[in-house]
C-alpha positions in Angstrom: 0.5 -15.0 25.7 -2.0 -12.6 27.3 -5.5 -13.1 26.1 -7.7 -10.9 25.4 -9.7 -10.1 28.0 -6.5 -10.0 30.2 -4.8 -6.9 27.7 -8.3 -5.2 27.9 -8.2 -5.5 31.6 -4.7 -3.5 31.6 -5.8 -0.7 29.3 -8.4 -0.1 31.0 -7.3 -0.3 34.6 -3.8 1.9 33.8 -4.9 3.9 30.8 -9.0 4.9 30.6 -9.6 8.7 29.8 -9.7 11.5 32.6 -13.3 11.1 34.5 -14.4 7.6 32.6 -15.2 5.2 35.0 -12.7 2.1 34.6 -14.3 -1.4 34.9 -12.3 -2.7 38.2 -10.6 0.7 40.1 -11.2 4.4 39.6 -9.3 6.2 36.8 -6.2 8.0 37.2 -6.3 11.9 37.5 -4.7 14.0 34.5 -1.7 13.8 33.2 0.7 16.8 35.2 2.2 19.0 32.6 5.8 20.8 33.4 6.6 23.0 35.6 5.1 26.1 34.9 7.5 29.3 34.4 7.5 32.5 33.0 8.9 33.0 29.1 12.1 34.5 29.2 12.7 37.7 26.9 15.3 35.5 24.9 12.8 32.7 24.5 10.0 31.9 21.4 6.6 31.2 23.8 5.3 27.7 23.3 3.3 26.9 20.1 -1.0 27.9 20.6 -3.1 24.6 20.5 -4.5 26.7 17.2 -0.6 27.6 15.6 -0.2 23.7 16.1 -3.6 22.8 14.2 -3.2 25.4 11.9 0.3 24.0 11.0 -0.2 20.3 11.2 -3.3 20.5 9.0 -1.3 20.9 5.8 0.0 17.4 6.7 -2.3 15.5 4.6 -3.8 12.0 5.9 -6.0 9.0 5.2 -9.0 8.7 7.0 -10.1 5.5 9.6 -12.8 4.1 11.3 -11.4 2.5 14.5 -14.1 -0.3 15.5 -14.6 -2.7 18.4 -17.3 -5.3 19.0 -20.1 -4.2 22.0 -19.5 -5.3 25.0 -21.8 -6.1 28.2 -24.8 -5.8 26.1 -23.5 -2.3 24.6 -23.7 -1.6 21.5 -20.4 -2.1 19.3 -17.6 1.3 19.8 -16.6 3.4 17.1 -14.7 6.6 16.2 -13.2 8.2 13.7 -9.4 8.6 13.4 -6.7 10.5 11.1 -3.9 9.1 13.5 -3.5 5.5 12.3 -0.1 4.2 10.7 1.5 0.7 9.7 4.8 0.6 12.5 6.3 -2.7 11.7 6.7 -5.7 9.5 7.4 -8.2 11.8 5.6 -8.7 13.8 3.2 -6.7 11.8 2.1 -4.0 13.9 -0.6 -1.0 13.5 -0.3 1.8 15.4 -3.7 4.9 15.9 -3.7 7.7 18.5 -7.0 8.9 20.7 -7.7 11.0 22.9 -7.7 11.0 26.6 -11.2 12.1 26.8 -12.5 10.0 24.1 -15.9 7.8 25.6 -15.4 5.4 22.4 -12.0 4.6 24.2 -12.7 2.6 27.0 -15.5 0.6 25.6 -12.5 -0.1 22.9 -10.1 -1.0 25.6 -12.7 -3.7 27.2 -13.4 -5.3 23.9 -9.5 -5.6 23.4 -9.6 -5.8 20.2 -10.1 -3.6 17.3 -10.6 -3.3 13.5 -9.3 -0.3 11.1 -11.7 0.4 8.1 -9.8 2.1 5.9 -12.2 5.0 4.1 -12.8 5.3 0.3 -13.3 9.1 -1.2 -17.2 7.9 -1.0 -17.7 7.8 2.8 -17.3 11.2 3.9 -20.5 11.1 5.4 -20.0 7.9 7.1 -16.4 9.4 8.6 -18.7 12.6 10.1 -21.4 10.0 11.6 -18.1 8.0 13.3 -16.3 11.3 14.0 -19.4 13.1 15.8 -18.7 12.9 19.8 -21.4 10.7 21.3 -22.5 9.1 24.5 -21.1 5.7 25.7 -24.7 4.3 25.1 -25.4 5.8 21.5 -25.2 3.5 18.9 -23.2 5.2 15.7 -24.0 2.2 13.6 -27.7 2.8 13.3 -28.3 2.2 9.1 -24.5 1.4 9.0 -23.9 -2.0 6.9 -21.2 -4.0 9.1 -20.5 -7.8 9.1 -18.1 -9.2 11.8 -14.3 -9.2 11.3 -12.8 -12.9 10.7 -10.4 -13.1 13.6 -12.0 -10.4 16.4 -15.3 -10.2 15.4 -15.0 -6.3 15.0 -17.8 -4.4 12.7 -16.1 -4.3 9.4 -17.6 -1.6 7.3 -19.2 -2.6 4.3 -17.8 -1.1 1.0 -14.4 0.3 2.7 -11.4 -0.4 0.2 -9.3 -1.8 2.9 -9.2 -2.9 6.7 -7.0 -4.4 9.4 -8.1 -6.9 11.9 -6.3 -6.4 15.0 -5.7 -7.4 18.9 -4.7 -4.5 21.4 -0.4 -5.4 22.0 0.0 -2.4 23.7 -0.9 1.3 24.9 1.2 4.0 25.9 1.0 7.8 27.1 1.2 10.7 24.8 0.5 14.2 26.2 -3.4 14.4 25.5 -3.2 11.3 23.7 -3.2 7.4 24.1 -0.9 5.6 21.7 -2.2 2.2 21.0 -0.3 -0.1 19.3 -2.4 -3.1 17.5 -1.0 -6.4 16.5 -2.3 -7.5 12.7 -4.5 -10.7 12.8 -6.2 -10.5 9.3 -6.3 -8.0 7.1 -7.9 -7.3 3.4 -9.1 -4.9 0.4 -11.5 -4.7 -1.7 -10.5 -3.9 -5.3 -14.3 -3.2 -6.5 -14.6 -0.3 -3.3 -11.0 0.9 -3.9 -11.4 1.8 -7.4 -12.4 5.4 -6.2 -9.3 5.8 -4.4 -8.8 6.6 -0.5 -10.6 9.5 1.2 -8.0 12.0 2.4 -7.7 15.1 4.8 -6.4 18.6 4.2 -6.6 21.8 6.3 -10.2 21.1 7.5 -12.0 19.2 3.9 -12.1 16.1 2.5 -10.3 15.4 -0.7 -9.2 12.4 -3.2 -6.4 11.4 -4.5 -5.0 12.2 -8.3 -2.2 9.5 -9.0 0.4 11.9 -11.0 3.1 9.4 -11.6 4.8 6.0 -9.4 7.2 5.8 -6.9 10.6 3.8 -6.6 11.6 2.0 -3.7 
């Protein structure tokens, strides 16, 4: 099985962000788009990048804190991120999505690991500190309580209802996006923290959750 340091190697090599500088050869230049044409009479133009936020935003989420342990005497990498899902059972597999441009990316990449802190309805300030865009050398964690994940030794967020301890399995293009698939090493909750329910995300605020009634599988 590939180690670490190997899958980190790959990501990093084949899929670091457009003008990030890659740890062993320069980065690949942006993605091409299709063909460009002009929009027939008989044809609805493409969706706006604000129709598609606009629309997608009333697609309610959870809210994530994707962490990964500092590397190279940098300080530990950490964003935060709507796009996270569970994709399989066995083997149990994660799945978040981040940008191209992202500079918490490639020091995530390196580490080749990562850990998911799942957000309570408490930490909306703690998700705009993670979700601010930053430097590769500022340190997001500053006053932020973490202690290191069992298996990867990720920062795992003190007081978050629930997290996932994971290894990088695999990363794959997606438009503007990296899809990066995460293999589950350990993962846990914390009944006390998730009390309050999750933190969720709807058309631009934060909101909570108000349990209405059970649903049958």
């Amino acid at each position: 099985m590939m180690g670490h340091a190997g899958m980190a190697a790959i990501a990093v090599r084949c899929l670091c962000p457009t003008g990030s500088p890659a740890a062993d050869s320069p980065p690949r230049g942006p993605l091409h788009g299709p063909p460009l044409r002009a929009v027939q009479e008989d044809e609805r133009p493409p969706p706006t990048p604000e129709e598609f936020r606009s629309v997608l935003g009333h697609f309610a989420s959870g809210v994530t804190v994707i962490t990964a342990p500092g590397m190279d005497g940098k300080p530990p990498a950490g964003f935060a991120c709507q796009s996270f899902s569970s994709l399989s059972l066995e083997p149990p597999l994660v799945v978040f999505m981040v940008g191209r441009s992202s500079t918490s990316w490639p020091r995530i990449a390196r580490a080749g690991v990562f850990c998911v802190n799942i957000l309570g309805s408490g930490q909306k300030d703690l998700c705009r500190g993670f979700g601010a865009r930053s430097s590769q050398t500022a340190d997001k964690f500053a006053g932020v309580s973490c202690k290191p994940s069992p298996v990867t030794g990720s920062p795992l967020i003190a007081g978050v209802p629930a997290w996932v301890d994971c290894t990088i399995h695999a990363v794959h293009t997606g438009g503007d996006h990296l899809i990066v698939i995460g293999r589950v090493e350990a993962l846990g909750t914390d009944e006390g923290a998730a009390g309050d329910g999750p933190l969720l995300f709807h058309r631009g605020a934060f909101g909570t959750f108000d349990a209405f009634g059970t649903y049958d599988t």
